[in-house]
C-alpha positions in Angstrom: 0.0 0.0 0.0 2.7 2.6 0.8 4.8 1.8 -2.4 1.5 2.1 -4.2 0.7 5.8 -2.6 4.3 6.5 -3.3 4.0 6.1 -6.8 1.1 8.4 -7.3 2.8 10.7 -5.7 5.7 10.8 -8.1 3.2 10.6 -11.0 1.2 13.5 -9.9 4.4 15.4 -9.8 5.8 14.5 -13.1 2.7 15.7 -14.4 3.0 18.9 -12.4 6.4 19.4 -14.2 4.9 18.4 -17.7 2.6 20.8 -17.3 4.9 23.6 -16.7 7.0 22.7 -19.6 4.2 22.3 -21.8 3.8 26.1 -22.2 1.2 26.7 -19.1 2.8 29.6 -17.8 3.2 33.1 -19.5 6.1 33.6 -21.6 8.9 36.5 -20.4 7.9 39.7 -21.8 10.8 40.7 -24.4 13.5 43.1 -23.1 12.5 47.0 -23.4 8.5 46.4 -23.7 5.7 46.7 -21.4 2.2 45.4 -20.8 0.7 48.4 -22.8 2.7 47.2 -25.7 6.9 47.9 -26.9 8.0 51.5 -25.8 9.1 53.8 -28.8 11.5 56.9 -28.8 9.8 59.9 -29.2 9.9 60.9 -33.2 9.1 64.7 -33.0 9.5 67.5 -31.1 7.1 68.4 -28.1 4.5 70.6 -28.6 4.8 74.5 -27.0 2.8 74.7 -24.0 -0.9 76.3 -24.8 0.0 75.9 -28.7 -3.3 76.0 -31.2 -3.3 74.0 -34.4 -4.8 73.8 -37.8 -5.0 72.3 -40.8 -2.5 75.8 -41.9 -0.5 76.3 -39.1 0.0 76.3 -34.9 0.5 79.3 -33.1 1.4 80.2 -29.5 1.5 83.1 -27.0 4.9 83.5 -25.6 6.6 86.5 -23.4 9.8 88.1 -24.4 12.8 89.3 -22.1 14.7 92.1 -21.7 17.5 89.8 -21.3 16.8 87.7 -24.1 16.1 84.0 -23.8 14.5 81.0 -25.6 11.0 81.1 -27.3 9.1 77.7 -28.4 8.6 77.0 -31.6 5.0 75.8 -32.0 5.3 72.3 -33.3 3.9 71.6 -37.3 3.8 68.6 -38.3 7.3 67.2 -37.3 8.6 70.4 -37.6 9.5 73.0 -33.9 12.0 72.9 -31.6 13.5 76.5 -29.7 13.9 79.8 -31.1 16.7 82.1 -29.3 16.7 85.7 -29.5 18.4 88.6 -28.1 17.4 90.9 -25.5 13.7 92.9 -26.3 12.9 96.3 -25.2 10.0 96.5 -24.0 9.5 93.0 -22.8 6.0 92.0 -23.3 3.9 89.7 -24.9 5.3 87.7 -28.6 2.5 85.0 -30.6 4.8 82.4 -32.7 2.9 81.1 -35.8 4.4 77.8 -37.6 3.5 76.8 -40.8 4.9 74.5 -44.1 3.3 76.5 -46.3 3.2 80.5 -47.0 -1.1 80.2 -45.8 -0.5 84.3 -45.1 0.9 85.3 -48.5 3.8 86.9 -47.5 5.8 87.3 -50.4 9.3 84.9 -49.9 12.7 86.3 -51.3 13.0 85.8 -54.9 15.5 83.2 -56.6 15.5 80.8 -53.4 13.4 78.0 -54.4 10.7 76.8 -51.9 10.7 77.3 -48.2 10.8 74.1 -46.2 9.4 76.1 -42.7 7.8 79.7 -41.9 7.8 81.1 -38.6 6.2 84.5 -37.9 7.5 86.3 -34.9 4.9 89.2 -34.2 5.3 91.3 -30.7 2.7 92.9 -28.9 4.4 96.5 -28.7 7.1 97.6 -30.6 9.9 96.2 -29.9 13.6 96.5 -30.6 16.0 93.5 -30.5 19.6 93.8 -29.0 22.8 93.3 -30.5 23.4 89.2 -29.5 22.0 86.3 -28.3 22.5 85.9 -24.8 21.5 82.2 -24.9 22.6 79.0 -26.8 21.5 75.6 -28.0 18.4 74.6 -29.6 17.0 75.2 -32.9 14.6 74.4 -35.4 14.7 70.7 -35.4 12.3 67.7 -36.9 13.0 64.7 -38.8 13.3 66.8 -42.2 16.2 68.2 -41.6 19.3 66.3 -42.0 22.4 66.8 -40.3 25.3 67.8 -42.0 23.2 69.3 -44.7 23.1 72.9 -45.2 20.1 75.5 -44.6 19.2 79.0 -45.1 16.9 81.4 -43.2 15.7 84.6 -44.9 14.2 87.1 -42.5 11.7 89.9 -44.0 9.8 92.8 -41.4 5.9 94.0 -41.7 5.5 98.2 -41.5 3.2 100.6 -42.9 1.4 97.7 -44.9 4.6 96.2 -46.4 7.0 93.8 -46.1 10.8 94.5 -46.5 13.8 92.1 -46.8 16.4 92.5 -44.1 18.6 89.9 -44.1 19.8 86.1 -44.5 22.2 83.6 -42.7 23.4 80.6 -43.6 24.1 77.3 -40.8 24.6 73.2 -40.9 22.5 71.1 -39.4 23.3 69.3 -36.2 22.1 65.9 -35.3 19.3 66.1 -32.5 16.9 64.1 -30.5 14.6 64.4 -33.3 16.1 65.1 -36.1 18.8 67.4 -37.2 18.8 71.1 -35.8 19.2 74.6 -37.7 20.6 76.8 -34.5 21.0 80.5 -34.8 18.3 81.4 -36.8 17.8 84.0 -34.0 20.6 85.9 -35.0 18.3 87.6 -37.8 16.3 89.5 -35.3 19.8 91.3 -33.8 19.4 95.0 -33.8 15.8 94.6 -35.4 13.6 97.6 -34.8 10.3 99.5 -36.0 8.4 96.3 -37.5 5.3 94.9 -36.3 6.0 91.5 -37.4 8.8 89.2 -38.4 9.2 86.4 -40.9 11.5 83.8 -41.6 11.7 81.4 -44.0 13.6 78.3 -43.7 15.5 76.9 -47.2 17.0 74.0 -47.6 20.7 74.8 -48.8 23.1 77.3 -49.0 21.9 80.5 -50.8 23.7 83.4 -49.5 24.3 85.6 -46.4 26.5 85.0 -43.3 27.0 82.0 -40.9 24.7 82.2 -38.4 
């Protein structure tokens, strides 16, 4: 009787262990995923705080500095990123409007081909830039632009019902978090004064004007 009772024993445990080995229990999860599915790296830049979208372009309501400082780009498509500028006076309220397409009409600079970005810079009061950036870093970034590849920004002013080129730098892109990154497209706004509005248009390649 006892080697009998014994033997089921050992039986019922083989099976046990078949069991297991048979696939009963969940597989390991693979390395780097969750329960909510495999984590991916983020693939554009985040959006400005308070931005609004449309089907034309995002827009967002930002402050300027006296000292100068870092403004958001508001994200369109997988286009934004940081803008700096130099020091404003007066300080006060700036709105930032994004597009991929010229949904405003402002007439671009002749001879350059297609913009791949337009950012309108437009303060509240009127404002005059200082003579340098007093921050670094950052830039216009997304997964168009390539690193190492060359691009041009064009910057143009609103007064008295027109618009009037004022100048153009030229910068490579670096490689980013998302993307490559145009920096110093700030630089156009140095010593800017008397205009309402600013716009600059983003070109991919080299077309004339000073490094950034």
């Amino acid at each position: 009787m006892f080697a009998m009772r014994k033997s089921a024993i050992t039986l019922l445990s083989l099976a046990m262990l078949a069991g297991c080995a048979s696939g009963s229990q969940p597989p390991l999860a693979p390395i780097g995923s969750s329960s909510a599915g495999v984590l991916l790296p983020d693939t554009t830049p985040p959006a400005c705080k308070g931005q609004k979208k449309t089907k034309q372009y995002a827009s967002a309501n930002e402050t300027l500095s006296g000292k100068g400082g870092s403004l958001c780009i508001p994200l369109f498509g997988v286009l934004g990123g940081t803008l700096s500028y130099p020091g404003a006076k007066p300080s006060g309220k700036v709105t930032l409007t994004s597009s991929t397409t010229d949904y405003a009409n402002v007439p671009p600079p002749k001879g350059s081909g297609s913009p791949i970005f337009y950012l309108n810079v437009a303060p509240a009061n009127g404002t005059t830039f200082g003579p340098k950036l007093t921050t670094g870093g950052g830039g216009l970034t997304g997964s168009k632009i390539k690193a190492k590849s060359t691009y041009t920004g064009y910057l143009e002013g609103y007064k008295f019902g027109f618009w009037y080129a004022i100048n153009s730098c030229y910068n490579i892109a670096q490689a980013g978090k998302y993307g490559g990154v145009i920096g110093g497209l700030g630089t156009l706004l140095k010593n800017q004064t008397g205009y309402s509005a600013y716009e600059i248009f983003v070109y991919a390649g080299q077309y004339g004007g000073t490094k950034c």
